[in-house]
N, C-alpha and C positions, 0 to 999 in steps of 0.2 A: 383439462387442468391448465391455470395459469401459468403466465413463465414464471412470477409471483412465487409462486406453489411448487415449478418443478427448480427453482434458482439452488433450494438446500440437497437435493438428489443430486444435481447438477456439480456442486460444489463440493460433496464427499467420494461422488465417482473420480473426479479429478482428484482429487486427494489422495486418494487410493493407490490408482494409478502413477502419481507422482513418487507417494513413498516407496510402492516398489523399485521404480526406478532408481530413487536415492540407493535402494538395499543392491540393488543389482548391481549396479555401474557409481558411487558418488563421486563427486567431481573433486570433494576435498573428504578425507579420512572422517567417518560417522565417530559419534563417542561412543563409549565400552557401548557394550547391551542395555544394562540398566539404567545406565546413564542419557542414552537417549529414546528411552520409554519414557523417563521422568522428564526431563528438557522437552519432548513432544508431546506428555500429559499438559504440561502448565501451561504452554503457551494455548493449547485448546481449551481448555479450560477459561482462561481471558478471553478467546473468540467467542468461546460459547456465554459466556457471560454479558459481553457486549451485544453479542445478539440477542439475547435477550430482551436487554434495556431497547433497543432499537426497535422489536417487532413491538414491548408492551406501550411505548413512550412515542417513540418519536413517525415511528409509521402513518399511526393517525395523524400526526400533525402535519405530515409532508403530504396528506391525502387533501386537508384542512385548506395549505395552501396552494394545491392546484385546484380544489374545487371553488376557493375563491377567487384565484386569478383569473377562469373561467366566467366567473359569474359578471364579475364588473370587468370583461374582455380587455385586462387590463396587462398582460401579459406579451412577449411579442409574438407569438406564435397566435396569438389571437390580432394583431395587427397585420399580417403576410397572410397572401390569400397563395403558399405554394401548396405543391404535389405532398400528400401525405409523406412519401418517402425522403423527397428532400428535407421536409422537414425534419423529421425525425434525426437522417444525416445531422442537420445543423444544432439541434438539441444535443448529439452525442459530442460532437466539437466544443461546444461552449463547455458542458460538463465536465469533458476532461481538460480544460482547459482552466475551468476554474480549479478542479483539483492540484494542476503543475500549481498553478501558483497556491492557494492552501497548501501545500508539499513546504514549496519555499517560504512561506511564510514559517511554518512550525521550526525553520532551521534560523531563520532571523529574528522571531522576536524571544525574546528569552522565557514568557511567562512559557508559550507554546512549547518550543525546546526542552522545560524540563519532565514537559509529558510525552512528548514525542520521543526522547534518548530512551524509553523502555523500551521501543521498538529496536532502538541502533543497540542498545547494549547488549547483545543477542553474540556471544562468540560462537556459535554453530548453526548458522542461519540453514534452514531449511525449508520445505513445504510449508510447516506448523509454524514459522515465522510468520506468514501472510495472516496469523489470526493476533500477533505477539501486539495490544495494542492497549494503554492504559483506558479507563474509564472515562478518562477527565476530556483526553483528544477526542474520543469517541461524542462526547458531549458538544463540545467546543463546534466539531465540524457539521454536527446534524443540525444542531441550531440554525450557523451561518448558513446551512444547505437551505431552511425555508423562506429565507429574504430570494435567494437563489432561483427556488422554483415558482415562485407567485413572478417574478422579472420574466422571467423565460416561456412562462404558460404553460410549462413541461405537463405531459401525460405522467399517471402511474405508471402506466405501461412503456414510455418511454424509459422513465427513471429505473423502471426495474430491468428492459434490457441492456441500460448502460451498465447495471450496476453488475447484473452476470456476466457479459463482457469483462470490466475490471474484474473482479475477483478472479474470474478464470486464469486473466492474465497476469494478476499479480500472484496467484500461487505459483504458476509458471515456473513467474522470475524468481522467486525465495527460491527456489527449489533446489537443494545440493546436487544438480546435475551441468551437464555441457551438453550443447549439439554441436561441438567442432569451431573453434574459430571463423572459419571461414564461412560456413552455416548457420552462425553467432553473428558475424558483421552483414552478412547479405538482408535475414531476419530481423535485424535492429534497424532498418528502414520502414517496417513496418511494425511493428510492436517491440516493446521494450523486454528486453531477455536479460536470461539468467546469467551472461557475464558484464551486460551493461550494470544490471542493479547489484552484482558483486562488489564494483566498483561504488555506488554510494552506499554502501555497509560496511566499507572499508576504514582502518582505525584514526586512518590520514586526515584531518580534517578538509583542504583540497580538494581530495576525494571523497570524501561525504558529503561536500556542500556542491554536487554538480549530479548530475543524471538524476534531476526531482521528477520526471513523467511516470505514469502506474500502468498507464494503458498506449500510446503514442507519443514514440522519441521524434516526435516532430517538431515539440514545444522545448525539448533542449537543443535541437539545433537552430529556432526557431531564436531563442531569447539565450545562444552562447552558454550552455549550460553542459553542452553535450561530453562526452568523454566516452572514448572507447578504450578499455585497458592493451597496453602491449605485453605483459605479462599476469592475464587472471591468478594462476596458480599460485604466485609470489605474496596476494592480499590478507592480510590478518585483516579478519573481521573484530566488529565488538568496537568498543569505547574503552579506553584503558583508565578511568576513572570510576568503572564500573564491573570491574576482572575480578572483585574478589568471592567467592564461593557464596558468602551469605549475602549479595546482592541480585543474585538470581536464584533466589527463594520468591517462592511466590510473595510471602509478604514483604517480601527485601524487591519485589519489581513493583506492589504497590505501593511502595513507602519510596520510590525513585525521584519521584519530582518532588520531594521535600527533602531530599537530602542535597548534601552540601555539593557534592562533586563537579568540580569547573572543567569546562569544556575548555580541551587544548589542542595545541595543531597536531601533535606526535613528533615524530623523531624527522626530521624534512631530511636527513641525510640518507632514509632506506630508499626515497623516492626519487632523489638531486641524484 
């Protein structure tokens, strides 16, 4: 079996494993019962729908542009005569490195922004976050991904171990749990955790326009993006332009980036 093949087993055993944990230990108070059955129906619902589009759509076509970049060895990985393994390393670098800045871009340009705030408008970010993502970003990113991998020469194989890598680690970070502060900041040297990305889910805009990395917080301390909270517990999640009850209906989170709501900094005296 491919990693291809094993990436959705891979990504519901973590899942699993995560939500118990949320049930067992949460780091921040879960909603009622039914309340977040529904809140963790919908947002799978969006992932699963996005995946969708992605295996029936865009799969082939990112097969499309490495089997061309290959052809006319026009790629760089077709230019470097290294060790498969290093390479592969540098294919995982560039990858997530383009995703930090794709991250930052979705918070600076405004079209991007009003598809990406489905994701921030989330007031009880959990596991089922990591799938909370409109159709439209989902679109936006695959596309710009095939300029991407015809440049890089990237493998399938490659793209699809980066791509179990991220996911693993961004359901990680959604995840309503803690490993301790100090286990928190030692870990955030090497992958990005679930109280660094608390902090860019937070309502603060300050705080939402820093910690962009999904897989390695090396690129926020890297390009000054970095932020470690001194007080996790204290953060209100969500966007406060998007708090009212029938904005996170499913059709009130696909009708998000047509609605009016402006992006403001919050209250700068909970954080001053």
């Amino acid at each position: 079996m491919s990693l291809a093949e094993l990436r959705p087993w891979i990504a519901f055993g973590l899942l699993a494993l995560l939500l118990l944990w949320e049930t067992a230990k949460p780091f921040f108070a879960n909603p009622g019962g039914r309340g977040r059955l529904v809140h963790g129906a919908r947002n799978l619902l969006l992932g699963l729908g996005n995946g969708l589009v992605i295996a029936l759509v865009f799969a082939g076509l990112w097969m499309a542009a490495a089997q061309a970049s290959e052809a006319h060895g026009f790629g760089l990985l077709h230019r470097i005569a290294w060790h498969p393994v290093a390479e592969t390393i540098l294919v995982l670098l560039l990858l997530d490195c383009w995703t930090y800045w794709w991250h930052r871009l979705n918070h600076r340009v405004p079209l991007f922004w009003r598809f990406h705030r489905v994701h921030h408008s989330d007031p009880h970010m959990d596991v089922t976050t990591a799938n909370r993502f409109h159709l439209g970003e989902i679109v936006f990113s695959s596309l710009l991904r095939l300029p991407l991998i015809y440049l890089l020469g990237a493998s399938m194989v490659q793209l699809a171990l980066y791509e179990t890598l991220l996911f693993a680690v961004v359901q990680f970070h959604h995840a309503n749990v803690s490993i301790g502060r100090r286990g928190d900041r030692v870990l955030s040297w090497f992958i990005v955790t679930p109280h660094l990305h608390k902090v860019h889910h937070s309502h603060w805009q300050p705080e939402t326009d820093s910690n962009y990395a999904s897989l390695l917080p090396l690129w926020d301390r890297l390009f000054g993006t970095f932020r470690f909270p001194e007080r996790p517990a204290s953060l209100r999640l969500g966007l406060d332009e998007f708090s009212a009850p029938e904005t996170q209906t499913l059709p009130g989170l696909l009708g998000t980036p047509f609605a009016s709501g402006k992006r403001g900094a919050g209250p700068r005296d909970e954080r001053e």
